[in-house]
Rosetta silent file (secondary structure, phi, psi, omega in degrees, C-alpha in Angstrom):
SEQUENCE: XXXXXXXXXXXXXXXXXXXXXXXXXXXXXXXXXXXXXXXXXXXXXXXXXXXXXXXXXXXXXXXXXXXXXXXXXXXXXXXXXXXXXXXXXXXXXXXXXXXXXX
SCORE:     score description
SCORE:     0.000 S_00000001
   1 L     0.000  -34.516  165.583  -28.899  -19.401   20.471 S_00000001
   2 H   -36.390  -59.986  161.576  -25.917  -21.648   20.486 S_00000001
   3 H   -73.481  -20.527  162.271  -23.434  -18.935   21.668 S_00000001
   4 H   -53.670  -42.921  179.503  -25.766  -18.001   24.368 S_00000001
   5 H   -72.095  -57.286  175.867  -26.060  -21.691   25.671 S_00000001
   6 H   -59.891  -59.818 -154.749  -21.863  -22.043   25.703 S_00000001
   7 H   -78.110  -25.771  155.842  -21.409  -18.624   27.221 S_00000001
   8 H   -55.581  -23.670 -175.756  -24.188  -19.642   30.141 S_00000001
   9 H   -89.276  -15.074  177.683  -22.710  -23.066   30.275 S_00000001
  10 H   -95.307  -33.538  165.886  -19.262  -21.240   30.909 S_00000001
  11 H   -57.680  -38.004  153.719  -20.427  -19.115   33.269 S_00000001
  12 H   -73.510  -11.755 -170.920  -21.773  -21.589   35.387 S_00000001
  13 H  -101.653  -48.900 -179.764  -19.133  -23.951   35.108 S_00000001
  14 H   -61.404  -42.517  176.291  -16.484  -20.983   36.158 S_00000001
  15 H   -34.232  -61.486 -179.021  -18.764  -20.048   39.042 S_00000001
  16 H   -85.941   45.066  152.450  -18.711  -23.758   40.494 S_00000001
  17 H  -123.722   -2.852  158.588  -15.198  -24.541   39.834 S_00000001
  18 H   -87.231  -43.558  154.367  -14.645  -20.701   42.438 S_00000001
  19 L   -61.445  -22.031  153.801  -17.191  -22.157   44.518 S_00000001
  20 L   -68.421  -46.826  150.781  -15.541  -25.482   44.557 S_00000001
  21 L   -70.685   21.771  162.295  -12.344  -23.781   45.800 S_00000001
  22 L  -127.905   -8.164  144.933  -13.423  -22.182   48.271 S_00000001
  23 L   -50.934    9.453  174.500  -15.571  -25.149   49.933 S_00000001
  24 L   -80.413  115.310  147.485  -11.757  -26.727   50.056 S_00000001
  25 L   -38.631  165.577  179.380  -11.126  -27.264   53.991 S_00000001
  26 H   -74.519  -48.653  176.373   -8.376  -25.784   55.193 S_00000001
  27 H   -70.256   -9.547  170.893   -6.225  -28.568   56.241 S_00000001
  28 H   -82.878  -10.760  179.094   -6.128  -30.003   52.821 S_00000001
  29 H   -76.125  -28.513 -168.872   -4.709  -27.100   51.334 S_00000001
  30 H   -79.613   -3.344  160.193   -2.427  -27.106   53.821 S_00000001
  31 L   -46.493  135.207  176.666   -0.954  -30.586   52.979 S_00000001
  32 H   -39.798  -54.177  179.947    2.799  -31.110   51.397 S_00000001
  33 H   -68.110  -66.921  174.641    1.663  -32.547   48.385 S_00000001
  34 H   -25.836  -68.500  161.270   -1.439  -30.058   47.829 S_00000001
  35 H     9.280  -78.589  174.508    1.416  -27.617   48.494 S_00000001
  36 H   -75.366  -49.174 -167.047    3.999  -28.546   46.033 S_00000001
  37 H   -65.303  -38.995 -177.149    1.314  -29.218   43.350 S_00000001
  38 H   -87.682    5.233  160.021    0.128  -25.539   43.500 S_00000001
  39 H   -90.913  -61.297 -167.780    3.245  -24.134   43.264 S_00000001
  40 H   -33.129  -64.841 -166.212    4.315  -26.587   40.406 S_00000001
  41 H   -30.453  -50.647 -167.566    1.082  -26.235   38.613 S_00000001
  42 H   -68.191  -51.647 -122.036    0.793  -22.363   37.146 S_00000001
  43 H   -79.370  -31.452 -174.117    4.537  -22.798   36.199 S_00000001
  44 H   -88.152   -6.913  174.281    3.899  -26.407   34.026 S_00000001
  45 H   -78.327  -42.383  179.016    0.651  -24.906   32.655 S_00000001
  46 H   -94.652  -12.003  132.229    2.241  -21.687   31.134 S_00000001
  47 H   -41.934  -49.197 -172.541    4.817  -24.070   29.715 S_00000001
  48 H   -77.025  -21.999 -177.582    2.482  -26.198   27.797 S_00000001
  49 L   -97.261   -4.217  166.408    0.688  -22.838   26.535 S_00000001
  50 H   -93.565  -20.332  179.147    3.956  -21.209   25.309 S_00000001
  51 H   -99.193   40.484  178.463    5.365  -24.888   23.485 S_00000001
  52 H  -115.782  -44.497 -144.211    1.475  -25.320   22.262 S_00000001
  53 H   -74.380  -53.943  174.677    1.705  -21.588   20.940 S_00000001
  54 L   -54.524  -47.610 -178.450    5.260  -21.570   19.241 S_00000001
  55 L  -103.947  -18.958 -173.772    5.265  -25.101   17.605 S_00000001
  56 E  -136.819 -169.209 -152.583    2.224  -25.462   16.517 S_00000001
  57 E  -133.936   98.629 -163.198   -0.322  -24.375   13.671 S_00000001
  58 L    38.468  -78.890  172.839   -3.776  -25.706   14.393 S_00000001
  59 L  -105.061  -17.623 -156.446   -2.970  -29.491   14.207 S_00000001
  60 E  -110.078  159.411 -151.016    0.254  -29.633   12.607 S_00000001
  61 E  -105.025  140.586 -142.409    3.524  -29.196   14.425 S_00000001
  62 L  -177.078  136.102  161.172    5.895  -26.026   12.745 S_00000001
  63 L  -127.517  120.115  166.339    9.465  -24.372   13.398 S_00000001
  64 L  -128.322 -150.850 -166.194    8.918  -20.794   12.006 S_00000001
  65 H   -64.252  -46.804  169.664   10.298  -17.663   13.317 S_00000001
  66 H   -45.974   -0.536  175.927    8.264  -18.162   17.002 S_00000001
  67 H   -96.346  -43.621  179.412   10.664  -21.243   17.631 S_00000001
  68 H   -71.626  -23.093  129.734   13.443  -18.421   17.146 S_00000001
  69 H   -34.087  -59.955 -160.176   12.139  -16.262   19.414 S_00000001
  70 H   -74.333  -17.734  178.626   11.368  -18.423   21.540 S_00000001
  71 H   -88.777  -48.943 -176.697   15.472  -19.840   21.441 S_00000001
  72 H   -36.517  -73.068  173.893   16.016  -16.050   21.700 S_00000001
  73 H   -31.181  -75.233  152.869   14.008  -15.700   24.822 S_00000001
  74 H   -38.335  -59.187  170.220   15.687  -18.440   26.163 S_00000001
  75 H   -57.339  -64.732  165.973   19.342  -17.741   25.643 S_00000001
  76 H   -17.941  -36.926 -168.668   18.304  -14.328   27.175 S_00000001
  77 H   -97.499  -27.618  178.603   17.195  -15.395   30.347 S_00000001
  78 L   -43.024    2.512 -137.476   20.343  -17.912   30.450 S_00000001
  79 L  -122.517  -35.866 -171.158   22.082  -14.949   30.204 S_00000001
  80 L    77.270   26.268  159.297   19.981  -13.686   33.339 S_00000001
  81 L   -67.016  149.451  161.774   18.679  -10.328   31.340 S_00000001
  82 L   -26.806  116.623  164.345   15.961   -8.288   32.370 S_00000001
  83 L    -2.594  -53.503  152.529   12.732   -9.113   31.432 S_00000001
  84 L   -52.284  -19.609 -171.299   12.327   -6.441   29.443 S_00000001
  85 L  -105.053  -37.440 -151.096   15.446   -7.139   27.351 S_00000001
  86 H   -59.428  -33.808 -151.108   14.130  -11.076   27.542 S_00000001
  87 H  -119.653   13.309 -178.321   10.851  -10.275   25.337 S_00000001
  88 H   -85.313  -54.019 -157.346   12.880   -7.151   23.372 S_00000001
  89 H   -56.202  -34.764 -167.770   15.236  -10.015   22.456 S_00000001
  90 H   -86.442  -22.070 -172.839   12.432  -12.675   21.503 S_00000001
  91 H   -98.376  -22.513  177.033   10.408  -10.097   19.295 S_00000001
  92 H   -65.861  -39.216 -172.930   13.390   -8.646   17.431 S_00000001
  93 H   -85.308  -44.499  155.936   15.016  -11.936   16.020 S_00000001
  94 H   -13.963  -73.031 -174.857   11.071  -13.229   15.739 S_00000001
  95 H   -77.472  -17.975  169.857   10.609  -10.006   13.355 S_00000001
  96 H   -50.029  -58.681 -162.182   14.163  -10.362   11.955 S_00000001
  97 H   -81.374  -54.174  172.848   13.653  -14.220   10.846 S_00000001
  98 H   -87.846   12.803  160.975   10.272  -13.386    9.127 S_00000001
  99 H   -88.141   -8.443  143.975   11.606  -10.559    7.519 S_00000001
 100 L   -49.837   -7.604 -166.645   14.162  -12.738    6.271 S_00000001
 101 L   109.466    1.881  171.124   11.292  -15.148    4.456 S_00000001
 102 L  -106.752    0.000    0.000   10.562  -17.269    7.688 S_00000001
């Protein structure tokens, strides 16, 4: 009964936060700040879910092989590679470093 009550309570909660955006007037979206923040926003959000996902390990904070990917990744796009080479690069030294024991 429990998961029924969370997934109704989620459902309803996603509904009115889609029904909350779209009862936004127009001119506030159309504000500088509004603007800027909703550009800003996805880009600092899928940061914090790629450093929550890489360092850590339920509560505790960890450098395994996903921080070396994840440097991997990184040098790659510094590099300005393809996409495609960007996440070839992050899962091969990933599976490299724990097939080393890491």
């Amino acid at each position: 009964m429990n998961i029924w009550l969370a997934i109704g309570l989620t459902v309803v909660g996603c509904y009115a936060v889609k029904l909350a955006g779209l009862l936004v007037p127009a001119g506030v979206l159309e504000r500088p700040l509004v603007r800027r923040l909703a550009a800003l926003l996805p880009v600092a959000l899928l940061a914090a879910l790629t450093a929550q996902q890489a360092f850590a390990d339920g509560r505790a904070l960890v450098l395994d092989a996903r921080a070396a990917g994840l440097a991997a990744a990184a040098a790659a796009l510094l590099l300005r590679a393809p996409f495609l080479l960007v996440v070839a690069a992050a899962v091969l030294v990933t599976a490299g470093v724990r097939a080393l024991g890491g």
